[in-house]
N, CA, C and O atoms as a Tinker XYZ file with bonds, in Angstrom:
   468  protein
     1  N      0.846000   -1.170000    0.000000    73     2
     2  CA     0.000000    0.000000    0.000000    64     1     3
     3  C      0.891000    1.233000    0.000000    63     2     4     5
     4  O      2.028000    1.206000    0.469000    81     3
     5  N      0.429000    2.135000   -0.452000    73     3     6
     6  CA     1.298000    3.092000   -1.345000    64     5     7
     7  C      0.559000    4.250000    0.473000    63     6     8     9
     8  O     -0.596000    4.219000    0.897000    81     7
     9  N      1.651000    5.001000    1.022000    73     7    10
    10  CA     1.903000    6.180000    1.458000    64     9    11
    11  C      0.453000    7.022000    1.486000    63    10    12    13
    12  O     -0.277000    7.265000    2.447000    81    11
    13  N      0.260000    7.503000   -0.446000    73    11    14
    14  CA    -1.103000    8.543000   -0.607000    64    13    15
    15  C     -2.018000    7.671000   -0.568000    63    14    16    17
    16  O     -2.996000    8.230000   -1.064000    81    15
    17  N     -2.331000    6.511000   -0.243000    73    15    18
    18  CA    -3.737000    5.835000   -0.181000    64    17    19
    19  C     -4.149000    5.928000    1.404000    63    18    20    21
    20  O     -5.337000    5.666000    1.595000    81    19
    21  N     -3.467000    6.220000    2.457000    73    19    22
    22  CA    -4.286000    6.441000    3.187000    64    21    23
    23  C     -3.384000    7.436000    4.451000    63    22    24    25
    24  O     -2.225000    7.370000    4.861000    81    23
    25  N     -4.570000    8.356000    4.801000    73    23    26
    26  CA    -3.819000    9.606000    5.490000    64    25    27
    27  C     -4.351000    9.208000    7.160000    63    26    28    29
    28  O     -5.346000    8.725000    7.700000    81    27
    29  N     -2.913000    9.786000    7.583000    73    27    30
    30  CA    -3.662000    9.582000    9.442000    64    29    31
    31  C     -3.892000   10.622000   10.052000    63    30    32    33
    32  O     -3.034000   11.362000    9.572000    81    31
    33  N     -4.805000   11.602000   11.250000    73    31    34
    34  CA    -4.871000   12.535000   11.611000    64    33    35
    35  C     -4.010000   12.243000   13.004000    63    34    36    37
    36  O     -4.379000   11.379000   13.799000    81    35
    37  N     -3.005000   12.930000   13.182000    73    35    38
    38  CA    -2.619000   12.465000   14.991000    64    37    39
    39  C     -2.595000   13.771000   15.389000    63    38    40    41
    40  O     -2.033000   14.702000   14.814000    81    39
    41  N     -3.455000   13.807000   16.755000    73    39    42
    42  CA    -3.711000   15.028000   17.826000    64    41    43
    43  C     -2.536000   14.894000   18.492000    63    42    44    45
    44  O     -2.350000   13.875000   19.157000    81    43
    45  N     -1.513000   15.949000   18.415000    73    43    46
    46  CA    -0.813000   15.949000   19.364000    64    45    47
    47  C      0.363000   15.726000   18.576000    63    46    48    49
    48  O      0.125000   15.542000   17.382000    81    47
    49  N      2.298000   15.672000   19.129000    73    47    50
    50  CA     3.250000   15.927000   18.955000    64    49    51
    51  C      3.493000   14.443000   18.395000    63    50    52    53
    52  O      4.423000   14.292000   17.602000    81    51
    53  N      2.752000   13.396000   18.742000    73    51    54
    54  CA     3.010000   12.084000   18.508000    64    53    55
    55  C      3.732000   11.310000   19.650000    63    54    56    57
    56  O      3.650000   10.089000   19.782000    81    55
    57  N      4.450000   12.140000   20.467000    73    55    58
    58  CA     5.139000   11.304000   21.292000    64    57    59
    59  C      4.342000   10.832000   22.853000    63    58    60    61
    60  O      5.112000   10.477000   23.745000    81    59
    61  N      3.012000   10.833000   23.122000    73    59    62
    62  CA     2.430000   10.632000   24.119000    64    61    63
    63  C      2.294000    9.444000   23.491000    63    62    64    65
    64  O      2.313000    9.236000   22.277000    81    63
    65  N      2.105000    8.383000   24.713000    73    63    66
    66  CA     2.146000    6.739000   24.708000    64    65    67
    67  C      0.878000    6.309000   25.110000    63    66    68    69
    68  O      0.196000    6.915000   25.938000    81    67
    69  N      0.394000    4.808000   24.288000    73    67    70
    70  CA    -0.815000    4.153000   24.619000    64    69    71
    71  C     -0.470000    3.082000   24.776000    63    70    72    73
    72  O      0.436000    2.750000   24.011000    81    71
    73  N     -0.819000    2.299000   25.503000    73    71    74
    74  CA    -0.849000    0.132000   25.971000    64    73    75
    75  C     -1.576000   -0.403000   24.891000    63    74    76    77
    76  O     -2.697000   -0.888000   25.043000    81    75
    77  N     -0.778000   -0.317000   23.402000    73    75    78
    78  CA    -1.583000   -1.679000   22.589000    64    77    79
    79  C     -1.505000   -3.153000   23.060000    63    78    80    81
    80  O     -0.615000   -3.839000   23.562000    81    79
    81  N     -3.141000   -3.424000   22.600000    73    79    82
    82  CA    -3.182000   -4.991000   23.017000    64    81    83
    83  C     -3.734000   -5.679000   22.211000    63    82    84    85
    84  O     -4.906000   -5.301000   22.209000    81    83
    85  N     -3.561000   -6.762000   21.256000    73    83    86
    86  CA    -3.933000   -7.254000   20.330000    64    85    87
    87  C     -5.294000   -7.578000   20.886000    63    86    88    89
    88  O     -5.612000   -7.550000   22.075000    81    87
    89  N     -6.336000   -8.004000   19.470000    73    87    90
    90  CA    -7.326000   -8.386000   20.021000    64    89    91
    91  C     -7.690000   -9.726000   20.141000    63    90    92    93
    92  O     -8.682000  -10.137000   20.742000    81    91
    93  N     -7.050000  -10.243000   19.688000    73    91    94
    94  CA    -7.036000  -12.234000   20.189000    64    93    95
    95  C     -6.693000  -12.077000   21.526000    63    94    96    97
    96  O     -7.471000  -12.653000   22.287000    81    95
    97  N     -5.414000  -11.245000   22.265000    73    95    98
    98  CA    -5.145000  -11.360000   23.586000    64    97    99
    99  C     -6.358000  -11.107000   24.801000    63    98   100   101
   100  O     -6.339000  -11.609000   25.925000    81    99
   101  N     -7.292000  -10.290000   24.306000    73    99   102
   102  CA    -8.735000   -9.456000   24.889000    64   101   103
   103  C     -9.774000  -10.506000   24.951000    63   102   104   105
   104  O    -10.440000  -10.729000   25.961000    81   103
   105  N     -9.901000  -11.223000   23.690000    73   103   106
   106  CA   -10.784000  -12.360000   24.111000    64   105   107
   107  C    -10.546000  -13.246000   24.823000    63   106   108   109
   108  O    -11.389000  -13.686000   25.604000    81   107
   109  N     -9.472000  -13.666000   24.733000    73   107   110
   110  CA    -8.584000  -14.652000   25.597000    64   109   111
   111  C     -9.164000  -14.197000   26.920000    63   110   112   113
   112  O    -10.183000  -14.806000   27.243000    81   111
   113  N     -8.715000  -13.201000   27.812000    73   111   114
   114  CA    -8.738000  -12.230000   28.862000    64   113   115
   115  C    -10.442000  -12.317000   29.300000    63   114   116   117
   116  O    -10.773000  -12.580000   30.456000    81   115
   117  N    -11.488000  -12.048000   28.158000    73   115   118
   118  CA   -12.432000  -11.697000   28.692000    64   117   119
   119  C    -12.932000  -13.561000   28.650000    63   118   120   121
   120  O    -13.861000  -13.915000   29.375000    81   119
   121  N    -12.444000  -14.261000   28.039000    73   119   122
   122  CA   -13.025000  -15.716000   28.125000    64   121   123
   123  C    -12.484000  -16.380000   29.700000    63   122   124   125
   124  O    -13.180000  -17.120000   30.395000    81   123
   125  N    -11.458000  -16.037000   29.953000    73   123   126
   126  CA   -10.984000  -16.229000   31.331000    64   125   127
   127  C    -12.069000  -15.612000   32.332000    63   126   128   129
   128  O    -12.528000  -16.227000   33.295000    81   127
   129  N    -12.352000  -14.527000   32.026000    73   127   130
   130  CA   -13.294000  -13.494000   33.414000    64   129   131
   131  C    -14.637000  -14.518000   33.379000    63   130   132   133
   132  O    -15.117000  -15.011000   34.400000    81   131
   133  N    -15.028000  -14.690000   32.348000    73   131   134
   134  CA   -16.223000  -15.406000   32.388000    64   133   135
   135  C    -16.455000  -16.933000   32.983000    63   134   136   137
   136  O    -17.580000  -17.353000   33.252000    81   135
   137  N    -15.473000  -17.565000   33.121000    73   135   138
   138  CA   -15.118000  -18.961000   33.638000    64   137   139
   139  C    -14.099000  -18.813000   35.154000    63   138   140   141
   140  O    -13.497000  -19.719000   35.729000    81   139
   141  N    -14.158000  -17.659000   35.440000    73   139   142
   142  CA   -13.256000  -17.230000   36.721000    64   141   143
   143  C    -14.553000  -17.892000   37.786000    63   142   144   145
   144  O    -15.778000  -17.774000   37.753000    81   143
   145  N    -13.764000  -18.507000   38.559000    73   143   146
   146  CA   -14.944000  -19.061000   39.918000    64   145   147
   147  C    -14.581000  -18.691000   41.436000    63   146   148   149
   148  O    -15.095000  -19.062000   42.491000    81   147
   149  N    -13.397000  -17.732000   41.139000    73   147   150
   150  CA   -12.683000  -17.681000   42.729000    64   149   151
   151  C    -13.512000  -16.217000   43.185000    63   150   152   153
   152  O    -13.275000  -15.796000   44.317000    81   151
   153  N    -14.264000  -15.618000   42.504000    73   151   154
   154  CA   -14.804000  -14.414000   42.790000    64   153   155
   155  C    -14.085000  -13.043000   42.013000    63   154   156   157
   156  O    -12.965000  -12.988000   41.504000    81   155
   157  N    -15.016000  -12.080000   42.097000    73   155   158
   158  CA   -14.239000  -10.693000   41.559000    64   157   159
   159  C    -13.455000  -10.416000   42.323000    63   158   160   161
   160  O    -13.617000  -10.666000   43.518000    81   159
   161  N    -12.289000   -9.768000   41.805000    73   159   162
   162  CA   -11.620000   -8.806000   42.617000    64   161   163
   163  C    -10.789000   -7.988000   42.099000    63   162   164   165
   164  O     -9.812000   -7.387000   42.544000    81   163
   165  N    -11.573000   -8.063000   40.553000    73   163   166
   166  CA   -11.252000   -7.007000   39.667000    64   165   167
   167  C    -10.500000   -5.261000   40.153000    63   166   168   169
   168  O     -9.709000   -5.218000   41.096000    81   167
   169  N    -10.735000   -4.458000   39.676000    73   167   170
   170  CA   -10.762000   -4.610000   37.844000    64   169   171
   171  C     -9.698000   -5.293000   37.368000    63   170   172   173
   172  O     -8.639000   -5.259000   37.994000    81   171
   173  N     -9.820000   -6.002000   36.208000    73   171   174
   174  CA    -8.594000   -7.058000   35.533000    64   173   175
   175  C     -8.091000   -5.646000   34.085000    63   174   176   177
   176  O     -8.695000   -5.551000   33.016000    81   175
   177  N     -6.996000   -4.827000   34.470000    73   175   178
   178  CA    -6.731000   -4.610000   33.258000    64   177   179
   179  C     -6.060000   -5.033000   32.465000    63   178   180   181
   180  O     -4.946000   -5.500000   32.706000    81   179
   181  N     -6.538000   -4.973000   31.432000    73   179   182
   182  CA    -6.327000   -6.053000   29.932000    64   181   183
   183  C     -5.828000   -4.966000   28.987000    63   182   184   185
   184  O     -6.465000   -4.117000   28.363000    81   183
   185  N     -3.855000   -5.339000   29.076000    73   183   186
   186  CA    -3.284000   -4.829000   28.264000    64   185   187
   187  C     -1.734000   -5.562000   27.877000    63   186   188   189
   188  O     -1.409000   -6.747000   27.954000    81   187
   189  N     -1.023000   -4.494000   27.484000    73   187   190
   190  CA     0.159000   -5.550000   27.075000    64   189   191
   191  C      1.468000   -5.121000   28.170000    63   190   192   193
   192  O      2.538000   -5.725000   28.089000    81   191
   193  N      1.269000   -4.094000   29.121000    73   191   194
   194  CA     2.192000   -4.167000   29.719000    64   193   195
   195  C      2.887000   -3.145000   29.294000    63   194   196   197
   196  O      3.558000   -2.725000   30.237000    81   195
   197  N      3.115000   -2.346000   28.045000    73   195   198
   198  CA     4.271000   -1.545000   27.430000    64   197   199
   199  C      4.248000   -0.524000   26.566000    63   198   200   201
   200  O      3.973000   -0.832000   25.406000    81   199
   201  N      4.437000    0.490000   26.772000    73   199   202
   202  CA     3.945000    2.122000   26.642000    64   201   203
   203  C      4.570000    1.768000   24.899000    63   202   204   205
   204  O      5.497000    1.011000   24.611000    81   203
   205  N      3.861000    2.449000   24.110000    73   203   206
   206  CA     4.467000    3.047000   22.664000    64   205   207
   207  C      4.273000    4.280000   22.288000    63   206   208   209
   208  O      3.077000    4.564000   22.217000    81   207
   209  N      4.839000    4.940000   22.078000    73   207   210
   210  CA     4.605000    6.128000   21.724000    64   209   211
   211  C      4.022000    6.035000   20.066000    63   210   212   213
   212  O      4.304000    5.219000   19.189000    81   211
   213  N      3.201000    7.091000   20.045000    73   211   214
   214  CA     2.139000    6.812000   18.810000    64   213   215
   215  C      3.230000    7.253000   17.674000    63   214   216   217
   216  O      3.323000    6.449000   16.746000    81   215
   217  N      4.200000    8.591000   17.594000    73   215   218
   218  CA     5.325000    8.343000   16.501000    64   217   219
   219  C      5.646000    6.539000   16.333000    63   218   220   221
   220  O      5.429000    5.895000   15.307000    81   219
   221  N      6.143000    6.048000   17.483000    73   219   222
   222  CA     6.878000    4.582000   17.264000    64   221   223
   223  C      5.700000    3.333000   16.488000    63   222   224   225
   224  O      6.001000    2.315000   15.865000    81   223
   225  N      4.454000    3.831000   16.785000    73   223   226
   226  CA     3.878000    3.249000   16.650000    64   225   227
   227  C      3.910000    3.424000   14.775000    63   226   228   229
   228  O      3.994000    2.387000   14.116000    81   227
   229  N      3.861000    4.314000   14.305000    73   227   230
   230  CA     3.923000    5.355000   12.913000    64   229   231
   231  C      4.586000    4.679000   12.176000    63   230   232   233
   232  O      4.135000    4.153000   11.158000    81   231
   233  N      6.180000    4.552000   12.712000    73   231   234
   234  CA     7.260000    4.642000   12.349000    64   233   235
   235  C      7.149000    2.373000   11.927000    63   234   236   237
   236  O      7.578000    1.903000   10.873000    81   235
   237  N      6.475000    1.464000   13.104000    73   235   238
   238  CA     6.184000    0.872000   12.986000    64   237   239
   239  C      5.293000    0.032000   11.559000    63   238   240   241
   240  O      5.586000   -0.937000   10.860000    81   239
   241  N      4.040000    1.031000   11.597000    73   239   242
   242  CA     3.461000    1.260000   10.296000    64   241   243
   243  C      3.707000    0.960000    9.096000    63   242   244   245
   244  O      3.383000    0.042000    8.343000    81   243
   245  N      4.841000    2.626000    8.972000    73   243   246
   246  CA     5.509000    2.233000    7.888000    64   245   247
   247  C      6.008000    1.347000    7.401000    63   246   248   249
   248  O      5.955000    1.142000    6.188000    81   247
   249  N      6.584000    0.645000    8.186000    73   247   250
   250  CA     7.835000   -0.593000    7.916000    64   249   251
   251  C      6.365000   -1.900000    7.756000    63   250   252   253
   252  O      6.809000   -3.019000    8.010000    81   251
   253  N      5.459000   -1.917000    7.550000    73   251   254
   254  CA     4.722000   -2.794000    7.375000    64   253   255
   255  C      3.470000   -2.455000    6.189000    63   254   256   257
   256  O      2.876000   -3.226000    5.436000    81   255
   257  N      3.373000   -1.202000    6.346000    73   255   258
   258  CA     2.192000   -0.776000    5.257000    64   257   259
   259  C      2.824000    0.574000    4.490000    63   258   260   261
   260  O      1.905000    1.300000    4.110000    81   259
   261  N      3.711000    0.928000    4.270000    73   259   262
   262  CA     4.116000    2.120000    3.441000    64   261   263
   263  C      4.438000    3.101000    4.321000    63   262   264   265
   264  O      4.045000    2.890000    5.468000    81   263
   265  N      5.013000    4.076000    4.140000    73   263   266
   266  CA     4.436000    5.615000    4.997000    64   265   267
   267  C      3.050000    6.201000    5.126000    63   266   268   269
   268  O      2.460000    6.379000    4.060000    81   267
   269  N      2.601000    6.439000    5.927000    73   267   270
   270  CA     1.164000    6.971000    6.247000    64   269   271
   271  C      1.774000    8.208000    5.623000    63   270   272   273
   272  O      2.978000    8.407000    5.463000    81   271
   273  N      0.503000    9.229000    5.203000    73   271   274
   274  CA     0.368000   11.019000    4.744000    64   273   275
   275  C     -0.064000   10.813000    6.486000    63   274   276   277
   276  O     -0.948000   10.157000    7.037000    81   275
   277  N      1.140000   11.808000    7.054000    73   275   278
   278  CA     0.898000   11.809000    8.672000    64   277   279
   279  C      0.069000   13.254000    9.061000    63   278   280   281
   280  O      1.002000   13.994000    9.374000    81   279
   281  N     -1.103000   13.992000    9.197000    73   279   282
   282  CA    -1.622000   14.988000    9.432000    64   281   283
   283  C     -1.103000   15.553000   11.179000    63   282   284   285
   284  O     -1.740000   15.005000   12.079000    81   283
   285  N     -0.255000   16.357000   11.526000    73   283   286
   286  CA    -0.007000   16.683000   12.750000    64   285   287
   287  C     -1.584000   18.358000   13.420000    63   286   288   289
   288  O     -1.745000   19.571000   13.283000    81   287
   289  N     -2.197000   17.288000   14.018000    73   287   290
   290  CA    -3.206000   18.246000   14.496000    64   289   291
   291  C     -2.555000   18.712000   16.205000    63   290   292   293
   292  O     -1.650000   18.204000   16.867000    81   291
   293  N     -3.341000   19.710000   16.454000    73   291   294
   294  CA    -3.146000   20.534000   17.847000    64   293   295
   295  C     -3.424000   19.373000   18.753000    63   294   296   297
   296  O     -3.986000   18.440000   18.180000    81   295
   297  N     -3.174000   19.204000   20.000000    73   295   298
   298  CA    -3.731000   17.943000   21.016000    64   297   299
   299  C     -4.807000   18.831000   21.697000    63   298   300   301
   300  O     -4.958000   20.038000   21.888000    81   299
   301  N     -5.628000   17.453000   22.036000    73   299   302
   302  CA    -7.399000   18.274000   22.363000    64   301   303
   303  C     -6.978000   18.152000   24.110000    63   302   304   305
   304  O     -6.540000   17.262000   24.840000    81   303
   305  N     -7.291000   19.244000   24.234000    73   303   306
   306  CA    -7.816000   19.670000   25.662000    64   305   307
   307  C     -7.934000   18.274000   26.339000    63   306   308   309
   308  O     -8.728000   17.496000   25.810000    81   307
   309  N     -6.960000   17.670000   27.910000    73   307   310
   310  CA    -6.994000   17.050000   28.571000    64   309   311
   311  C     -6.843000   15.731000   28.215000    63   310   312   313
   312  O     -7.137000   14.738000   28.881000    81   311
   313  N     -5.950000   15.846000   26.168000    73   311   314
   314  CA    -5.464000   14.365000   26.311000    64   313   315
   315  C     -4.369000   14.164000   26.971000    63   314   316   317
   316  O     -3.589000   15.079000   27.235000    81   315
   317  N     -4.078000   12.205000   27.517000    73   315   318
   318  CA    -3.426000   11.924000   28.188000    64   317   319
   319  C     -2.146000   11.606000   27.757000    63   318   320   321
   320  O     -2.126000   10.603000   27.043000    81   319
   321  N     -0.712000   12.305000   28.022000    73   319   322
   322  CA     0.226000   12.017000   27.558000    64   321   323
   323  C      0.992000   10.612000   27.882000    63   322   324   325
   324  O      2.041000   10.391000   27.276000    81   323
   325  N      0.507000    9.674000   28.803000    73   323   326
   326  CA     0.733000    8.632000   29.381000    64   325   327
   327  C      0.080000    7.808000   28.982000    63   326   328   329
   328  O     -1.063000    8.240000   28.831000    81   327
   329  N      0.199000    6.497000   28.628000    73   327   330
   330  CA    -1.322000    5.696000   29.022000    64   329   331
   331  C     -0.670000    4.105000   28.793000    63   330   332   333
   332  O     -0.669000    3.409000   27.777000    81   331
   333  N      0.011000    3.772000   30.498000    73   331   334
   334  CA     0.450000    2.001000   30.350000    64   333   335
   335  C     -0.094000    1.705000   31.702000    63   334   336   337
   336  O     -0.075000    2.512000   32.630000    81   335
   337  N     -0.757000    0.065000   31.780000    73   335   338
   338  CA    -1.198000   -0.301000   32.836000    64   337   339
   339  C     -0.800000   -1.338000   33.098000    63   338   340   341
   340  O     -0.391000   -2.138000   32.257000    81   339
   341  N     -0.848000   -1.585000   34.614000    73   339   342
   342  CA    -0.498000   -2.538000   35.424000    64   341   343
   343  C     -1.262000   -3.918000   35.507000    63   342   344   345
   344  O     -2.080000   -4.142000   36.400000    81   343
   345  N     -0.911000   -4.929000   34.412000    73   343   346
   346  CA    -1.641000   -5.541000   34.364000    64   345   347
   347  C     -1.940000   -7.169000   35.119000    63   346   348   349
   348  O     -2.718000   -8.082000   34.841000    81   347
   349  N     -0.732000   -6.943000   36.355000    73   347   350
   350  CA    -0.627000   -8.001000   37.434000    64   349   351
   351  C     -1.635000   -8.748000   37.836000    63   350   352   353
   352  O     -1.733000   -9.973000   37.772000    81   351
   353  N     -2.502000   -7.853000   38.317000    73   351   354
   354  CA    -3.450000   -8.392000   38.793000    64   353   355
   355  C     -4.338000   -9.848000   37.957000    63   354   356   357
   356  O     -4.613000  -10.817000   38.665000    81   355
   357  N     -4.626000   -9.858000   36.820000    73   355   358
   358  CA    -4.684000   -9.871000   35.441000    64   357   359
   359  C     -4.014000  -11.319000   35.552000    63   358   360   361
   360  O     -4.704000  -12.313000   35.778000    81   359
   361  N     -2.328000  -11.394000   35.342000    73   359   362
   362  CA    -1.768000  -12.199000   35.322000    64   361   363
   363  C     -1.871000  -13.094000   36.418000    63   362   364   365
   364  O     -1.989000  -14.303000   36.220000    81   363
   365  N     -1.822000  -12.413000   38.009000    73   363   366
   366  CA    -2.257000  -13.580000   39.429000    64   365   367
   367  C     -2.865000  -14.155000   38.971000    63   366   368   369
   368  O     -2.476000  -15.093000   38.275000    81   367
   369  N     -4.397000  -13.785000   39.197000    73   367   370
   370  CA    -5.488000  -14.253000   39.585000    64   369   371
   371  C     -6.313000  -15.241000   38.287000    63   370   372   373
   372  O     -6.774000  -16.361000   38.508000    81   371
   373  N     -6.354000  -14.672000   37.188000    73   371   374
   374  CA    -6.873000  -15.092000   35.468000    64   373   375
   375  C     -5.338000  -15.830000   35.310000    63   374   376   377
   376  O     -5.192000  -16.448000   34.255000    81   375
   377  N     -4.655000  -15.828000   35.866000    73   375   378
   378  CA    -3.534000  -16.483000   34.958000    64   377   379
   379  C     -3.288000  -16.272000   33.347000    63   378   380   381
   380  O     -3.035000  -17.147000   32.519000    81   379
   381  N     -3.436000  -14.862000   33.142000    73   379   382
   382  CA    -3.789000  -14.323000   31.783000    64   381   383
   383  C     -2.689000  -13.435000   31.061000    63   382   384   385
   384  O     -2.882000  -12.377000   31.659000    81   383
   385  N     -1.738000  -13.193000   30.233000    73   383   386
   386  CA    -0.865000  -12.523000   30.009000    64   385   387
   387  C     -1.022000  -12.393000   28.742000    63   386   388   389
   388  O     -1.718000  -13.218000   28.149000    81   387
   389  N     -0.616000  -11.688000   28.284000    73   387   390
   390  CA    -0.332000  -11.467000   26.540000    64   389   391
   391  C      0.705000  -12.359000   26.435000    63   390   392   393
   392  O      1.685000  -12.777000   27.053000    81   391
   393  N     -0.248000  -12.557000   24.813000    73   391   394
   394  CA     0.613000  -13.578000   23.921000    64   393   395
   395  C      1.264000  -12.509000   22.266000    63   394   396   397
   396  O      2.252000  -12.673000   21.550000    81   395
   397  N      0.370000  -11.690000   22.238000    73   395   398
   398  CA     0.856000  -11.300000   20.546000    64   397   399
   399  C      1.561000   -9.667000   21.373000    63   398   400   401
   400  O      0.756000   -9.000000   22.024000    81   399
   401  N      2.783000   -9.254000   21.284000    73   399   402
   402  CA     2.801000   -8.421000   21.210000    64   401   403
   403  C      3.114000   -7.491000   19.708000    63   402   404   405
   404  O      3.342000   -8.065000   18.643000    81   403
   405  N      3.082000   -6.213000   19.826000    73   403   406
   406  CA     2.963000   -5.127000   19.110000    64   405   407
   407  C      3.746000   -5.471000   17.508000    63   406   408   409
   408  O      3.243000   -5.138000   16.435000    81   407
   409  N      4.514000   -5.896000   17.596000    73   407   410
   410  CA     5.296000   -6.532000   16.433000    64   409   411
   411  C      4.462000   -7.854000   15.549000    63   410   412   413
   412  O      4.093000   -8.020000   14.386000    81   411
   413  N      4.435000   -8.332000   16.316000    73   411   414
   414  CA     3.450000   -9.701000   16.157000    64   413   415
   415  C      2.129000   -9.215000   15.622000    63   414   416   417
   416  O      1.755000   -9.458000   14.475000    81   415
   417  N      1.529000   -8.611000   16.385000    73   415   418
   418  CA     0.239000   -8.095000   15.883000    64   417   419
   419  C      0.108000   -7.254000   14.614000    63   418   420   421
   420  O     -0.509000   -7.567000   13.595000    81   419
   421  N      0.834000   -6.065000   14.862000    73   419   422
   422  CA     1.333000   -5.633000   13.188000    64   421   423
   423  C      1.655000   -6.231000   11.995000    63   422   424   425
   424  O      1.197000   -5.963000   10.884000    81   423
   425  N      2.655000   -7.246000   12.361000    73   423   426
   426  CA     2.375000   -8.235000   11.037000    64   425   427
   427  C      1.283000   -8.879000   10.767000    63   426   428   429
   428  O      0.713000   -8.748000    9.684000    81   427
   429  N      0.862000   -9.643000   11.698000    73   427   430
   430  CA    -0.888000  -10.083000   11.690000    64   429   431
   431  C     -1.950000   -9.290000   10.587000    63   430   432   433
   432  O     -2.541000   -9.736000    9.604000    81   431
   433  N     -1.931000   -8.197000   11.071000    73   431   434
   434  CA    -2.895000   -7.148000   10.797000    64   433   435
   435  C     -2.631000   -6.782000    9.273000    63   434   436   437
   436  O     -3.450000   -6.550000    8.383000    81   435
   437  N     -1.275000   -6.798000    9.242000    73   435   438
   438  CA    -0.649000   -6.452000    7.510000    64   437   439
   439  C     -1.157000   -7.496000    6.752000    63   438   440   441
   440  O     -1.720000   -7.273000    5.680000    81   439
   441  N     -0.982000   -8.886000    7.311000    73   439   442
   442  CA    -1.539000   -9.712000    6.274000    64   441   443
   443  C     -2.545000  -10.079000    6.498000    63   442   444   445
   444  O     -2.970000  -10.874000    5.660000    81   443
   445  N     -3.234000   -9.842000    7.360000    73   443   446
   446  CA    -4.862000   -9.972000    6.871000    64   445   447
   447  C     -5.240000   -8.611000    6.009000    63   446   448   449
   448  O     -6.015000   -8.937000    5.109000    81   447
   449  N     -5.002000   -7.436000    5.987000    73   447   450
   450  CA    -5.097000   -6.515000    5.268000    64   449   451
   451  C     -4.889000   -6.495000    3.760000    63   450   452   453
   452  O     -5.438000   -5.768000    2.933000    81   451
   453  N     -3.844000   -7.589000    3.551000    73   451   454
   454  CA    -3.345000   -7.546000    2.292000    64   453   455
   455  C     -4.191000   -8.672000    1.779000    63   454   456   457
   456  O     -4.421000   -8.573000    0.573000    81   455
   457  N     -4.748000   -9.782000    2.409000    73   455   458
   458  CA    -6.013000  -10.441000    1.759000    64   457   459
   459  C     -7.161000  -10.263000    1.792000    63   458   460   461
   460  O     -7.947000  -11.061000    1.282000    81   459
   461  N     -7.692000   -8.711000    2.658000    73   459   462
   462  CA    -8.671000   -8.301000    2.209000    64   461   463
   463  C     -8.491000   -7.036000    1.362000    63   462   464   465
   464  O     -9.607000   -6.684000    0.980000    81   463
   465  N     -7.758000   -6.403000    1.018000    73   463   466
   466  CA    -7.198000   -5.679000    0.090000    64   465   467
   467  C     -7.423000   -5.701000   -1.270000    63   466   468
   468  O     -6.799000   -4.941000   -2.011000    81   467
């Protein structure tokens, strides 16, 4: 996929970070909560453990789908420049951890993209 076929808008400098988590890892996670018998003692957050910054994430992209047309917009009022969670709890109790991380999943995603493409 060619660069001008598809443009991204990112709010903000790019370098504030989000916890990607594949979504096979989420079902996994929420199929565990549902068969859990020891009681709540939630919340279970369901993530991967590891901050990316949305440039890295970009830069990632590229190396799998072309260069994005990158649109640099203003950041909206009270977004979060942080965003990784502690997902221990998660792992105790569900015995639940990620399996695909960020690399893994990106390729995933490329080639299912490229056979629905």
């Amino acid at each position: 996929m060619r660069s001008s076929q598809f443009k991204i808008v990112l709010e903000g400098t790019g370098k504030q970070t989000r916890d990607f988590v594949y979504v096979s890892d989420v079902v996994e996670a929420l199929v565990r909560c549902m068969n859990f018998n020891a009681g709540f003692h939630g919340p279970y957050l369901i993530a991967s453990g590891q901050e990316t910054s949305l440039n890295d994430l970009l830069s990632k992209l590229e190396g799998r789908f072309g260069g994005p047309n990158v649109d640099y917009q203003p950041a909206k009022r009270g977004d979060i420049p942080r965003m990784s969670y502690d997902i221990s709890l998660a792992k105790k109790e569900l015995r639940w951890e990620p399996k695909i991380m960020l690399e893994e999943g990106l390729k995933r995603t490329a080639e299912w993209w490229r056979e629905v493409s």
